[in-house]
N, CA, C and O of each residue as an XYZ file, in Angstrom:
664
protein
N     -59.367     37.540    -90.726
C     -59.234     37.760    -89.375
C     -58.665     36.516    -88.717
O     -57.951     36.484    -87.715
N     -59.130     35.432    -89.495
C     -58.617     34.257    -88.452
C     -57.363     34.248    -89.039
O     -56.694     34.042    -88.027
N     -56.529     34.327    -89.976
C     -55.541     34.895    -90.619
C     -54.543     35.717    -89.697
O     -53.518     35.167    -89.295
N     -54.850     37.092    -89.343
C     -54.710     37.480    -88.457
C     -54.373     37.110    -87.082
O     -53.357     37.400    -86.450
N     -55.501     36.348    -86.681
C     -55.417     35.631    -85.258
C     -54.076     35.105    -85.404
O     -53.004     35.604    -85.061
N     -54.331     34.012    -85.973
C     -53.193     33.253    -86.563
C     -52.007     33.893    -86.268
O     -51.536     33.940    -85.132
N     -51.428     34.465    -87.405
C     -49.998     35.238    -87.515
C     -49.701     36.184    -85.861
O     -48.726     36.148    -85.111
N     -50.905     36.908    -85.771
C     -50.855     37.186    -83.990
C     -50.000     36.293    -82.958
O     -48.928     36.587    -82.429
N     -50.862     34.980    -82.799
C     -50.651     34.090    -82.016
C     -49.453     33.153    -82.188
O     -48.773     32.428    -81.462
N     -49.516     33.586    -83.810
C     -47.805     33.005    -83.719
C     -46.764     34.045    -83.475
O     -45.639     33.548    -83.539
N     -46.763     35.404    -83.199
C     -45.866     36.515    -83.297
C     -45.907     36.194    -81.640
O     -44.907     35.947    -80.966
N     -47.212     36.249    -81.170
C     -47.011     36.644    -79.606
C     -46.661     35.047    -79.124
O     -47.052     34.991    -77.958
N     -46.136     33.820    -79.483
C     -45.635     32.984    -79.228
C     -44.159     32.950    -79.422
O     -43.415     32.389    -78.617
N     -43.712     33.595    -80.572
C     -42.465     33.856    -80.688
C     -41.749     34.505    -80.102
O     -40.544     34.288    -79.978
N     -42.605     35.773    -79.453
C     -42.376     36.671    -78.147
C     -42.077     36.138    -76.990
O     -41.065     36.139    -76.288
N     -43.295     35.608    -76.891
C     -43.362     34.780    -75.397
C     -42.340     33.986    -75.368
O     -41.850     33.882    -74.244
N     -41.648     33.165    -76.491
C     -40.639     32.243    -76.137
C     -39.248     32.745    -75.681
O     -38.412     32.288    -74.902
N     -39.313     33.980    -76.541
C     -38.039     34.854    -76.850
C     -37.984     35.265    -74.873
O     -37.109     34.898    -74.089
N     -39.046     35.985    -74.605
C     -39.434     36.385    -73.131
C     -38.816     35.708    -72.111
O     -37.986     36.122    -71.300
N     -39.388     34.451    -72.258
C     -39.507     33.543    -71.712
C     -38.036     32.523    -71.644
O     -37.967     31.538    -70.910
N     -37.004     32.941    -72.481
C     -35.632     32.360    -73.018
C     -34.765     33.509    -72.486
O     -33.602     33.129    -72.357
N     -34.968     34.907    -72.105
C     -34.657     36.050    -71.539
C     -34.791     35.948    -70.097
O     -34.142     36.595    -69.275
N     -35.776     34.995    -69.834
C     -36.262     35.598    -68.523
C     -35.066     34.511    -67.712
O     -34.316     34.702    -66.755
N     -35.369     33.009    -68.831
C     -34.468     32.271    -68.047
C     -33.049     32.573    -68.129
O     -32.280     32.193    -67.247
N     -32.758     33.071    -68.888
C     -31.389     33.583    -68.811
C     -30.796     34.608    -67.789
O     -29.664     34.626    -67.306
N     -31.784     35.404    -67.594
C     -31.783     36.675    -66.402
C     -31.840     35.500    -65.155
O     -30.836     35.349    -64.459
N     -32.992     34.728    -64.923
C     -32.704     34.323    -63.693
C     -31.526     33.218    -63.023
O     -31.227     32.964    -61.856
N     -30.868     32.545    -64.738
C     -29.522     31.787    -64.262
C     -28.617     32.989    -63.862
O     -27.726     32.919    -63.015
N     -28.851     33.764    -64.359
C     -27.551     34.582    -64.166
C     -27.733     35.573    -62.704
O     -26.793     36.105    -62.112
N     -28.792     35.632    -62.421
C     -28.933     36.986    -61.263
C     -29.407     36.437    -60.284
O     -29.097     36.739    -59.132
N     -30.337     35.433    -60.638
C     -31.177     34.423    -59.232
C     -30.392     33.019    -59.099
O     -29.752     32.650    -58.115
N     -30.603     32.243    -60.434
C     -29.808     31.002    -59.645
C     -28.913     30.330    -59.395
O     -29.019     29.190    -58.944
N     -27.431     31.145    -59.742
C     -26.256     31.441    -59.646
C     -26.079     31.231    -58.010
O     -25.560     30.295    -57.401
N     -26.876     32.786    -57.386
C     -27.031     32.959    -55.571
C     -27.876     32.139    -54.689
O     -27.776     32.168    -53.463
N     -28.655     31.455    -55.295
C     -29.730     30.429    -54.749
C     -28.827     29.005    -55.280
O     -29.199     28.019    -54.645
N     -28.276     28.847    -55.792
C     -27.865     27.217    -55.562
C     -25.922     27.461    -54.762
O     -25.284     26.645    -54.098
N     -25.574     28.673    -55.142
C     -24.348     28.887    -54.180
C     -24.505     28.833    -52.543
O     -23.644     28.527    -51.718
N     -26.347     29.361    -52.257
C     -26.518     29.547    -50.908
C     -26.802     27.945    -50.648
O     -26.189     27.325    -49.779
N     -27.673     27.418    -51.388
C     -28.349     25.820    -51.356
C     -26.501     25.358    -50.881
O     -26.030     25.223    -49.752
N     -25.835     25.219    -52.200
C     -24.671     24.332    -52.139
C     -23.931     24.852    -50.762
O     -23.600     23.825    -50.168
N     -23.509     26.061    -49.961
C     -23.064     26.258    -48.980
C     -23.599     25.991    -47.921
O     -22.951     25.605    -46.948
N     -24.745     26.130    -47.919
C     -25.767     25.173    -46.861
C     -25.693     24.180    -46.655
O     -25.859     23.732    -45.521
N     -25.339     23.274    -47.959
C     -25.008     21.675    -48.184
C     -23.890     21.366    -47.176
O     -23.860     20.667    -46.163
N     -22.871     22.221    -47.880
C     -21.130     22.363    -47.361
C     -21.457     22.526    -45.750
O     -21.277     21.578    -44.985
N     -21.848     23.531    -45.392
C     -21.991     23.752    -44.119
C     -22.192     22.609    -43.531
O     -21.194     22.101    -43.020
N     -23.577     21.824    -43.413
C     -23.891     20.616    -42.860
C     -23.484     19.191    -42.864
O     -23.956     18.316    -42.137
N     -22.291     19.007    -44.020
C     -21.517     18.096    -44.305
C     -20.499     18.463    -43.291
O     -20.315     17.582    -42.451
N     -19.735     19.625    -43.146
C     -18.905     20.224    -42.097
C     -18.918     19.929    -40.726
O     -17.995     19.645    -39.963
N     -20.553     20.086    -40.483
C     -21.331     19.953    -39.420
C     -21.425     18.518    -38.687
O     -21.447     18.225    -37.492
N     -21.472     17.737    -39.856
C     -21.564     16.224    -39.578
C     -20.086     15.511    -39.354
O     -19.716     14.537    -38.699
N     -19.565     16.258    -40.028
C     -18.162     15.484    -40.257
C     -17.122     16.045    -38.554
O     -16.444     15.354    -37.793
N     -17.391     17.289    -38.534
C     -17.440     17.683    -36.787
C     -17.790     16.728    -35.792
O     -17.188     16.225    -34.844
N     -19.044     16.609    -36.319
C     -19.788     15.651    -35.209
C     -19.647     14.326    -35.345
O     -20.134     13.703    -34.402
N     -19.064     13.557    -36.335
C     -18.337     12.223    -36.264
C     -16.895     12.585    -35.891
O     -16.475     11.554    -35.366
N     -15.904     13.498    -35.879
C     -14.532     13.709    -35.179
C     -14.704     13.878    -34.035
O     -13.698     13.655    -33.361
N     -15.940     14.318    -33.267
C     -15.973     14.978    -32.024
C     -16.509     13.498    -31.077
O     -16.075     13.161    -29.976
N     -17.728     12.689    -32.029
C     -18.038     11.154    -31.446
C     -16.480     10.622    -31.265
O     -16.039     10.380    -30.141
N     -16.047     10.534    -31.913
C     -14.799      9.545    -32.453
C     -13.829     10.271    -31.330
O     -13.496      9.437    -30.487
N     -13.359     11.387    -31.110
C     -12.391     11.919    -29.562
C     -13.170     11.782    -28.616
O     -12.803     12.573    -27.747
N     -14.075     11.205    -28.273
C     -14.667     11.313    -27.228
C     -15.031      9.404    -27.007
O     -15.607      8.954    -26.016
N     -14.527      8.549    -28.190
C     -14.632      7.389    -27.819
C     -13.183      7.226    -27.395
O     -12.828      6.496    -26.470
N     -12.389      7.952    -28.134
C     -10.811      8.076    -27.822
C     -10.865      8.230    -26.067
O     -10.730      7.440    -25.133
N     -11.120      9.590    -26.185
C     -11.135      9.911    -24.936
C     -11.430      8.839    -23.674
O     -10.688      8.607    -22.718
N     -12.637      8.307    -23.947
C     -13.294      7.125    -23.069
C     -12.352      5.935    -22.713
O     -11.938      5.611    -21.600
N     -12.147      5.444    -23.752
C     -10.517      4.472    -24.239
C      -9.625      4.806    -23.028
O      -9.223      4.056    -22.139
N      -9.380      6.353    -23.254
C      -8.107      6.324    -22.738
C      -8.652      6.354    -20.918
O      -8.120      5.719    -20.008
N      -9.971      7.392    -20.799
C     -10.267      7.104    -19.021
C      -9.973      6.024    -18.990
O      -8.794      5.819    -18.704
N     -10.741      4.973    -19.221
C     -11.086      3.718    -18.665
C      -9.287      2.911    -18.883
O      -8.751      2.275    -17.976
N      -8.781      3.098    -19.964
C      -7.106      2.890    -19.509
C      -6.399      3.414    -18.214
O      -5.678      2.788    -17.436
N      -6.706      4.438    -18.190
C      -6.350      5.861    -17.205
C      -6.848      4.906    -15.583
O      -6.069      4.422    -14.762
N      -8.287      4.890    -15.552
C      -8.881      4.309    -14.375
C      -8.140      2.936    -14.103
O      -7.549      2.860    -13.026
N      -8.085      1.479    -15.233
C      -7.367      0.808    -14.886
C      -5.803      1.185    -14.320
O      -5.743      0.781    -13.159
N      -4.988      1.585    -14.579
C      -3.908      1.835    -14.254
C      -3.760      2.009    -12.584
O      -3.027      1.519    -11.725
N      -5.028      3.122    -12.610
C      -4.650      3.630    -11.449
C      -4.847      2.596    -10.233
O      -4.177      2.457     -9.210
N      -6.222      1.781    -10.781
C      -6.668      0.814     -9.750
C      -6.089     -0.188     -9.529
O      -6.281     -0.678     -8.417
N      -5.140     -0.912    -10.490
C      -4.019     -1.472    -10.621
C      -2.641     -0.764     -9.424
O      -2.067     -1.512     -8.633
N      -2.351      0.598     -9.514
C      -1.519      1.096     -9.121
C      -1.997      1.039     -7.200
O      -1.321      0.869     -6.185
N      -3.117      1.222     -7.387
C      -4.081      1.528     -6.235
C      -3.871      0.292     -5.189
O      -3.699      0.373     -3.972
N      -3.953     -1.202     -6.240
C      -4.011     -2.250     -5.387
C      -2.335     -2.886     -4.955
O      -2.137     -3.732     -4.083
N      -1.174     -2.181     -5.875
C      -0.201     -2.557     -5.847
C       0.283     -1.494     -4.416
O       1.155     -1.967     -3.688
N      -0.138     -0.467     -4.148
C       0.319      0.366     -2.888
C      -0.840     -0.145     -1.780
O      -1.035      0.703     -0.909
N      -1.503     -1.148     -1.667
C      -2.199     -1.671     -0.413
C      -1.914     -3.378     -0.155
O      -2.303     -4.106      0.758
N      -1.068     -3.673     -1.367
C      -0.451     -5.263     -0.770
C       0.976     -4.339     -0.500
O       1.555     -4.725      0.515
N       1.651     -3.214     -1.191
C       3.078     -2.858     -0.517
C       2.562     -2.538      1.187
O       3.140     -2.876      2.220
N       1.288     -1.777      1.021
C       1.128     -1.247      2.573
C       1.082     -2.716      3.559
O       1.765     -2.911      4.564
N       0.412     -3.343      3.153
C       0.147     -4.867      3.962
C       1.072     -5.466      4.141
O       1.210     -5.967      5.257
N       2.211     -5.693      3.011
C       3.422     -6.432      3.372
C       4.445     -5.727      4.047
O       5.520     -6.274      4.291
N       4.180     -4.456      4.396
C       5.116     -3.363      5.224
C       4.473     -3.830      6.686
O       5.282     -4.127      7.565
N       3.189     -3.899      6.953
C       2.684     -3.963      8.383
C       3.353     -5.046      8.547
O       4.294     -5.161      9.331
N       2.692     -6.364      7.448
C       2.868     -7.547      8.174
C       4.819     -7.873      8.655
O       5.458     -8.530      9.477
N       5.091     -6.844      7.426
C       6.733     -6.879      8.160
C       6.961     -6.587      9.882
O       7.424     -7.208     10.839
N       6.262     -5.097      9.594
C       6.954     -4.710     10.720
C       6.219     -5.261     11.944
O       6.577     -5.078     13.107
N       4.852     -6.149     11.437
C       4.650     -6.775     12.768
C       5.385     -7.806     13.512
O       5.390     -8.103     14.706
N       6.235     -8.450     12.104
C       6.624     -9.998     12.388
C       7.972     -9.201     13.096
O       8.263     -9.608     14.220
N       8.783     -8.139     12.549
C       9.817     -7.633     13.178
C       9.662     -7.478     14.571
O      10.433     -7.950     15.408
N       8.275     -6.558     14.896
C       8.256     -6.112     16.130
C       7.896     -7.423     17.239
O       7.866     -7.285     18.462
N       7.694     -8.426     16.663
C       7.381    -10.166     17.808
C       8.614    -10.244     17.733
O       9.054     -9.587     18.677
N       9.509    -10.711     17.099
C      10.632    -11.013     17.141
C      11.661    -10.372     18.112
O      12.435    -10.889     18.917
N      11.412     -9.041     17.769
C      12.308     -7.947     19.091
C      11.679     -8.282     20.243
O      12.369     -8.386     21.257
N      10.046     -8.549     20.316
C       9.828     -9.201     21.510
C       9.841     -9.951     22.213
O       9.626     -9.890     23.424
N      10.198    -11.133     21.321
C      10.499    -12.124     22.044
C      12.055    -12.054     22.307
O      12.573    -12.332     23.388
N      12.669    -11.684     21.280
C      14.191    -11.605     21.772
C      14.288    -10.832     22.902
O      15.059    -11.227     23.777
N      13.608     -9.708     23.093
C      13.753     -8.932     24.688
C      13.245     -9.755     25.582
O      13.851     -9.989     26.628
N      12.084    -10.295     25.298
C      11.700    -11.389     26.543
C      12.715    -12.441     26.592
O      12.602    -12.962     27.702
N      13.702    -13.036     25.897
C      14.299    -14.015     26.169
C      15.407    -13.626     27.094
O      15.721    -14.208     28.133
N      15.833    -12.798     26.689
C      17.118    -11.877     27.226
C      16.111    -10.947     29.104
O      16.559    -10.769     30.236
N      15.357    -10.776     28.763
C      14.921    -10.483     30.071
C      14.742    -12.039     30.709
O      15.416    -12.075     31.739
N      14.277    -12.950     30.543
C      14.262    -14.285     31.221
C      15.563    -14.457     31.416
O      15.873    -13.941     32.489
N      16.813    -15.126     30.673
C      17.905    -14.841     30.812
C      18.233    -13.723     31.984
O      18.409    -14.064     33.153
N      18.270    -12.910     31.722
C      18.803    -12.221     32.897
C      18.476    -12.431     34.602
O      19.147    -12.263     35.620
N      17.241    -12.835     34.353
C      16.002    -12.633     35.859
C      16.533    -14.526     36.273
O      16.433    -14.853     37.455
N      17.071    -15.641     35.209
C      17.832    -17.034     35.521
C      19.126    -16.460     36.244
O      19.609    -17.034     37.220
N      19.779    -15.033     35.590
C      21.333    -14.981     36.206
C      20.905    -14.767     37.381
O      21.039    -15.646     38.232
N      20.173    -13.304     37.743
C      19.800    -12.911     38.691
C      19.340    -13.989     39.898
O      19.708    -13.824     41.061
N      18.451    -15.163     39.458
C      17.785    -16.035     40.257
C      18.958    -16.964     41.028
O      18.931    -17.371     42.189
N      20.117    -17.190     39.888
C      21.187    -18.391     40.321
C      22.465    -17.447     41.127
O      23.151    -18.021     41.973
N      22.689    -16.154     40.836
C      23.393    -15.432     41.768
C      23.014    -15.196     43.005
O      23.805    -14.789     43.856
N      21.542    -15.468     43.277
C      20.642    -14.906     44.914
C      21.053    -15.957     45.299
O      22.017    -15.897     46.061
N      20.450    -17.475     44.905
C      20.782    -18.859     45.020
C      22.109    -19.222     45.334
O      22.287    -19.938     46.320
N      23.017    -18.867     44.696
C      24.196    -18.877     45.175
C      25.038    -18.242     46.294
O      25.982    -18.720     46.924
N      24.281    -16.703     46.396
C      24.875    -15.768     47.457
C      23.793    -16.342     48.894
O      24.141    -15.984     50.018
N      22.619    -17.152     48.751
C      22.079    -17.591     49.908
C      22.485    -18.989     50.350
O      22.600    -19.173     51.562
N      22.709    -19.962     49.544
C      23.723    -21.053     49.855
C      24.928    -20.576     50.130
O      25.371    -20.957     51.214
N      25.594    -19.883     49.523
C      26.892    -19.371     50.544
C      26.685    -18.786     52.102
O      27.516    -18.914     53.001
N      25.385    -18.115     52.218
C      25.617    -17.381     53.497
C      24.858    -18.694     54.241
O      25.239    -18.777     55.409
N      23.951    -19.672     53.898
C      23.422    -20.516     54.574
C      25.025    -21.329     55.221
O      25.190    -21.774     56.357
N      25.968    -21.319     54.152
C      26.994    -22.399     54.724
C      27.657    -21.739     55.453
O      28.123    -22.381     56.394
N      28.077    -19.992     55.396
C      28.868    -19.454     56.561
C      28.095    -20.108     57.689
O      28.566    -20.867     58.535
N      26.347    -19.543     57.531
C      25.835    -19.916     59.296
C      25.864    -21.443     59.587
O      25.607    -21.759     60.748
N      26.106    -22.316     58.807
C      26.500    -23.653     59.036
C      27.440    -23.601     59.963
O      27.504    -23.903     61.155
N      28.319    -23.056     58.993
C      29.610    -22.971     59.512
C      30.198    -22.464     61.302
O      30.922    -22.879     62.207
N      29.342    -21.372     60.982
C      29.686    -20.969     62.608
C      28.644    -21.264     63.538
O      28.872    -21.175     64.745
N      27.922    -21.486     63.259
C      27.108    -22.657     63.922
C      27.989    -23.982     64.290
O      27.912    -24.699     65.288
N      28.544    -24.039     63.562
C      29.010    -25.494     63.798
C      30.200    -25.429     64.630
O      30.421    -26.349     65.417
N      31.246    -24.115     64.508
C      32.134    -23.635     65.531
C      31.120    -23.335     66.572
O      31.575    -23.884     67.575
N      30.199    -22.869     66.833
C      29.932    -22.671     68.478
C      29.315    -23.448     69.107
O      28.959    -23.407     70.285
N      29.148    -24.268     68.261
C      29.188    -25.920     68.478
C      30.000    -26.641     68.919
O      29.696    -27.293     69.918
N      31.103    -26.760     68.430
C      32.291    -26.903     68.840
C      33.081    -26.515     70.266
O      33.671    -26.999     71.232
N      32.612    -25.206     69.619
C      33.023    -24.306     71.319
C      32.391    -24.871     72.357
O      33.036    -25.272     73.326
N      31.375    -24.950     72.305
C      30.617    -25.140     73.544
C      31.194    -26.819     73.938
O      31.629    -27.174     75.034
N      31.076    -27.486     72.973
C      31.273    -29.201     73.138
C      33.083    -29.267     73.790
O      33.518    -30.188     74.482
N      33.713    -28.302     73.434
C      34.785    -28.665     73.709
C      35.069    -27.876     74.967
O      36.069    -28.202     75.605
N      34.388    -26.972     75.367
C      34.623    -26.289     76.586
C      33.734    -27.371     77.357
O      34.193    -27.716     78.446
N      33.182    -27.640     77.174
C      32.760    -29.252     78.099
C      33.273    -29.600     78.642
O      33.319    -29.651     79.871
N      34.049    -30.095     77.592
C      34.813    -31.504     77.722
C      36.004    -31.278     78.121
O      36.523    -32.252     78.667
N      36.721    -30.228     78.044
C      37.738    -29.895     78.250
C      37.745    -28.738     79.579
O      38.445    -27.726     79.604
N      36.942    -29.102     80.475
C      36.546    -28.396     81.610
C      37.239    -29.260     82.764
O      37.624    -28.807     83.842
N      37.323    -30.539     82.356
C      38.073    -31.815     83.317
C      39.119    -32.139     82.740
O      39.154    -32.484     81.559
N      40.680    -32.028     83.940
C      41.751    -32.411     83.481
C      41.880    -34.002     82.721
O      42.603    -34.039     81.725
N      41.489    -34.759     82.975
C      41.152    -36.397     82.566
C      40.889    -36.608     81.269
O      41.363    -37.358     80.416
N      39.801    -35.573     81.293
C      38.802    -35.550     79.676
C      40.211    -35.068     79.065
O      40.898    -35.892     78.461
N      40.572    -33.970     79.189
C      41.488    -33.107     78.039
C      42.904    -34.094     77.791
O      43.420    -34.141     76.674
N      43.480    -34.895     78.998
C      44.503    -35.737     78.487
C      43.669    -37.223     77.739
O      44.286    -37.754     76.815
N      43.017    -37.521     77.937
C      42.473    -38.682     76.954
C      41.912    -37.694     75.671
O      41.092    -38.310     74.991
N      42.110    -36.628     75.301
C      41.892    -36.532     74.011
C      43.039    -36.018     73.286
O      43.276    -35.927     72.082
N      43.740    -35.679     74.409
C      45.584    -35.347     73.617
C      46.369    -36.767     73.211
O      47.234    -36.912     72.347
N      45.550    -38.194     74.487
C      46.257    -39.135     73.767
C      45.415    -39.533     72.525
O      46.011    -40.236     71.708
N      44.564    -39.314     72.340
C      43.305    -40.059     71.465
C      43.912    -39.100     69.952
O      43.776    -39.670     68.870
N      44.330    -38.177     69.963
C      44.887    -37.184     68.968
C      45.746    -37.611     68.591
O      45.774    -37.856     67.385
N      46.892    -37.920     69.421
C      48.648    -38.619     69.107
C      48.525    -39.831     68.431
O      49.476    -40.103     67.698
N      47.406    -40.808     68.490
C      46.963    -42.137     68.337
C      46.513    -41.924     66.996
O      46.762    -42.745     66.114
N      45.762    -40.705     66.749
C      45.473    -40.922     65.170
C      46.254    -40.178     64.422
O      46.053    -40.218     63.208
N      47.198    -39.427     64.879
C      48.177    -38.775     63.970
C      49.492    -40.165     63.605
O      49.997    -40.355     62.499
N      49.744    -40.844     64.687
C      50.790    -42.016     64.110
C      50.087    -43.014     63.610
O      50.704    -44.078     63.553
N      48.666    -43.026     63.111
C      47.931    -43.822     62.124
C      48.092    -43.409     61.165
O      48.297    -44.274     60.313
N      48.107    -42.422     60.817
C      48.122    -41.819     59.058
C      49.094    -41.417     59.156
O      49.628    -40.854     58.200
C-alpha cells in the first residue's frame, strides 16, 4: 500500500505538473498575452501622456518668451509714440511763441508807424497853426504900422536899404 501511495503520488505529481504546464500555457496564450498588451498600452498611454505634458509645459514657456517679448516691444513702442507726442507739442509750442512774438513784433512795428505818422501829421498841422498864426500876426502888426503915412515910408526906405546890402 505504501507502494501504492507512492506510485499514486508520483502519477498524480506527474499530472499535476503536466496540469499545471497546460494551465500555464493556456494562460500565456489566452490571459497574458491581453493583460500585459493592456499593462504595456497603459504604459504607452501615460508615456504619451507625459510626453504631451512636457510639449504642452515647453509651448507654454515658448509662449511666455514670446508675451513678455511681445509686451516689451510694445512698451518700448509705447514710450517711443509719447517722446514723438512730446517732441510734437514741444514743437508746436516753440512754433506757436515764435508766430507770437513775430505777430507781436510786427504789431509793435506797425502801432511805431502808426505812432510816428500821427506825430508827424500833428507837427505838421501844429506848424500850419504856427504858421498862420504867425500871418495874423503879421497882419495885424503891419496894419498898425502901416495905418500912418510916415510909418509906411520909413519902412519902404528901411526895405530899399537892405535890399542894396545883399
Amino acid at each position: 500500500m505504501e507502494k501504492l501511495i507512492e506510485e499514486f503520488s508520483i502519477g498524480l505529481f506527474f499530472w499535476q505538473t503536466i496540469i499545471f504546464v497546460i494551465l500555464i500555457f493556456l494562460l500565456k496564450k489566452f490571459a497574458w498575452s491581453p493583460i500585459l498588451k493592456a499593462v504595456n498600452d497603459r504604459e504607452q498611454g501615460i508615456k504619451d501622456a507625459l510626453d504631451s505634458a512636457e510639449a504642452a509645459k515647453k509651448e507654454m514657456q515658448s509662449l511666455q518668451a514670446d508675451n513678455e517679448k511681445i509686451m516689451k516691444e510694445a512698451r518700448a513702442e509705447r514710450d517711443s509714440l509719447l517722446k514723438e507726442a512730446r517732441d510734437l507739442k514741444n514743437s508746436m509750442i516753440s512754433q506757436a511763441k515764435d508766430e507770437a512774438k513775430s505777430e507781436a513784433q510786427k504789431i509793435i512795428e506797425s502801432a511805431n508807424e502808426a505812432i510816428l505818422n500821427e506825430k508827424n501829421a500833428a507837427v505838421s498841422d501844429i506848424k500850419k497853426q504856427v504858421a498862420s498864426l504867425s500871418i495874423e500876426i503879421a497882419e495885424k502888426l503891419l496894419k498898425e504900422k502901416l495905418s500912418d503915412d510916415n510909418k509906411q515910408m520909413k519902412i519902404v526906405e528901411d526895405l530899399i536899404k537892405d535890399v542894396k546890402l545883399k
